[in-house]
Steps between C-alpha positions, in 0.01 A plus 500: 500500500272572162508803315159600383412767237199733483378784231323806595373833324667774590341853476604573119396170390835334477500133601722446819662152597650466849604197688478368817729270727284225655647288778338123592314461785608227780199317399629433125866394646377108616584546814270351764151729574644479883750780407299656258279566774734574759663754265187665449436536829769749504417686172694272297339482183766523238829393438786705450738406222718326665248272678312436136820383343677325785219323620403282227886383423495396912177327444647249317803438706734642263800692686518876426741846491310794532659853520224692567509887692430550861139525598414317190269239707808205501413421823153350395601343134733262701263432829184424296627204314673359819215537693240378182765155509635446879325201653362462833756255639692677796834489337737791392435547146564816394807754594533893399779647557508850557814806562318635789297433828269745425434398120476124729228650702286660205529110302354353778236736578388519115493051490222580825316721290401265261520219680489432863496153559843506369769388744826720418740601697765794527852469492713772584810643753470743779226269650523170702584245287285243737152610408599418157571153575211416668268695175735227273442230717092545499516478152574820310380491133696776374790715635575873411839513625815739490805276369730589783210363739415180324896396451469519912213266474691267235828502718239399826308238273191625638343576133417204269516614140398114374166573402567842340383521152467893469794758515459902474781704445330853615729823420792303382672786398498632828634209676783503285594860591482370864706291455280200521589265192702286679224394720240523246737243284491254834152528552415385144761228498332352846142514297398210312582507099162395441317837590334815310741784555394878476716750469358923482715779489471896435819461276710246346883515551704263346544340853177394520469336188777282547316382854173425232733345354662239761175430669209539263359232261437614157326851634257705316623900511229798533711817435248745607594869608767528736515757792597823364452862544150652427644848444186630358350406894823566684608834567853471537742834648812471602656747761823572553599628877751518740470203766452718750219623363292195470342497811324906461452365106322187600297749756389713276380230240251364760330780637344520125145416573532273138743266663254260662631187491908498466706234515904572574768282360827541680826229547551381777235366839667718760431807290151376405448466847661857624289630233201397558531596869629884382197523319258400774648718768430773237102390496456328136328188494842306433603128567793287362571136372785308445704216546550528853155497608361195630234359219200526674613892571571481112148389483326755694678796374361424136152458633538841671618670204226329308201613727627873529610491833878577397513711120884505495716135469849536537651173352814361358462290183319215714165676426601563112334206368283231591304694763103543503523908526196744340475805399850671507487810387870583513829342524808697632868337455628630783808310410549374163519159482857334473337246247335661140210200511405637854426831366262313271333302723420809794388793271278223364314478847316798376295580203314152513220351347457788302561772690764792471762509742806714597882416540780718670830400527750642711838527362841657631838605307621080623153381329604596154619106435179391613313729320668388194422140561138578581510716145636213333250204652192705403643653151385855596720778588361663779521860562676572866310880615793654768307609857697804676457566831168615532377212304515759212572296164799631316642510154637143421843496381590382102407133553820373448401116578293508168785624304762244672240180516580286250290198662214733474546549079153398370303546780201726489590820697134654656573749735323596773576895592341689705504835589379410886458222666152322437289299727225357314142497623339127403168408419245345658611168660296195322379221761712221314897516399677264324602313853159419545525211214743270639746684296824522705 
């Protein structure tokens, strides 16, 4: 990234300076003019930030921390070098780990892009396991694998990590809030020592950097921005109801002719599923995902919503992160999530690659903990708006939680009052989003 300066006249005469933000092009990053050209095939000229800093360091074999934000473009700053160095001999050298099937799938499908001779194969559970084999045993060059998925394979001795000399650590932070460390930790032990090890995350708890730590040789660190709230392009409210009244609320919300493309967080599968179904027998455009759906049904539900055919997901946190999804327009918490991050991670499925976007978040008198929590991850004291029967707002009481919050002292309270409830209309939709760059 260069910074360049410029001086203009204004109207009185006054000499103006302004600056500009120039990002590298592929073509100035040494990698091979293969991938240049393959990237520009799909309108890749320029490299994001991450991708003009990374790159280089990975170029020279040099193992690297980045903490850079979701749909920053991570995807490509660790595929381009692997694919610029990996060899044509038909033996496993590369392995990228990843929290989720579907952030498996998108990997794999984003290593074709630019490069299509490449034999790679995908790892991952909730499929037959002997398909895999037979992909390792022809000679897989890389594997994008879920940890659960390639501990099977370890425990079979159908995967050969001898000739591995590249490791990615993709959304480590989110594989340690599933839980996955402990695999992660036996995976990296089985690789050989003599390997370049990558490691990209949207944030960087201490957890993390004691893995870095154990299995990382001398890394460089990119601190870049880390996955926040954009609340200038998130509209956040925050409604207060009665459970009961959920259901007509939710209604109500989606018969605005602004709400085109909504995606609906809620808990738990079986209600993601019951929901979804509720709102189909009532004639929206409505499908679900979750954890209980087979992955090629995970698979064709996202296409769906992608292409229009269905403008209302129902999901549970499965589709918070890591998922190629455009153009959301709104998010609704139908449940608020149990975990603060989560809340994070699925309000920021809207108001992408520079676009507005709108949050609502149910809440009920039993939410007020989570609310808290939520208040407390994001620094931001959010303004609950009380719905009576009618969906009428009414008067909020004397916010008592902002009094009594110590853990919130020093955070910046914005509120967001209203006196109705607001859908907001969106602009135009551009052709490209953020997804569209490898960027998950």
């Amino acid at each position: 990234m260069r910074v360049s300066w410029s001086f203009f006249l204004s109207r009185d005469g006054t000499l103006v300076q302004r600056f500009g933000v120039y990002h590298m092009k592929f073509s100035e990053l040494n990698i091979k003019p293969e991938l240049v050209s393959a990237l520009a095939a799909l309108k890749l000229e320029n490299a994001t930030e991450v991708q003009e800093k990374a790159i280089p360091i990975l170029l020279t074999g040099k193992d690297l921390i980045v903490r850079s934000k979701t749909g920053s473009g991570k995807t490509f700053a660790f595929l381009l070098p692997i694919l610029n160095n990996i060899t044509s001999d038909k033996n496993l050298q590369a392995v990228v780990l990843a929290p989720t099937r579907e952030l498996a799938v998108q990997i794999d499908a984003e290593i074709h892009k630019i490069n299509r001779g490449i034999k790679s194969v995908l790892l991952y559970g909730g499929v037959g396991i002997g398909p895999q084999i037979d992909a390792l045993d022809r000679g897989a060059q890389i594997a994008v694998a879920t940890p659960g998925r390639i501990i099977d394979h370890m425990e079979r001795r159908t995967i050969d990590f001898g000739f591995v000399r590249y490791a990615v650590l993709d959304e480590a932070d989110r594989m340690l809030d599933m839980g996955f460390i402990d695999d992660v930790e036996k995976i990296m032990r089985a690789i050989p020592r003599v390997r370049q090890t990558m490691l990209f995350s949207a944030t960087m708890p201490e957890k993390i950097q004691e893995l870095a730590t154990r299995y990382m040789n001398e890394p460089q660190t990119l601190m870049l921005q880390q996955d926040e709230i954009t609340v200038k392009k998130i509209r956040q409210q925050v409604l207060g109801v009665d459970r009961k009244q959920k259901i007509d609320l939710l209604l109500n919300i989606l018969m605005h002719k602004e709400a085109k493309k909504v995606m609906i967080f809620v808990n738990t599968k079986d209600w993601a599923e019951r929901l979804g179904l509720l709102l189909w027998k009532k004639r929206f455009k409505a499908t679900s995902i979750h954890s209980g759906l087979s992955q090629n049904k995970r698979n064709l539900v996202i296409r769906e919503f992608n292409s229009g055919r269905h403008s209302i997901l129902v999901a549970t946190d499965v589709a918070a992160r890591g998922l190629h999804i455009e153009g959301v327009t709104h998010v609704i918490n139908y449940d608020i999530p149990r975990n603060p991050k989560d809340y994070v991670h699925r309000i920021g499925r809207t108001g992408r690659a520079g676009k507005e976007g709108d949050a609502i978040t149910f809440v009920t008198q039993i939410d007020e903990q989570l609310l808290r929590a939520v208040e407390s991850e994001i620094k931001m004291f959010l303004e609950v708006q009380y719905v009576g029967q009618q969906g009428a707002p009414l008067v909020r009481p004397e916010p008592v939680a902002q009094r009594d919050a110590p853990e919130l002292e020093g955070v910046i309270h914005a509120t967001h009052a209203g006196s109705e409830i607001k859908i907001h209309a969106h602009g135009p939709e551009h052709k490209t989003t953020g997804d569209d760059w490898g960027l998950d």
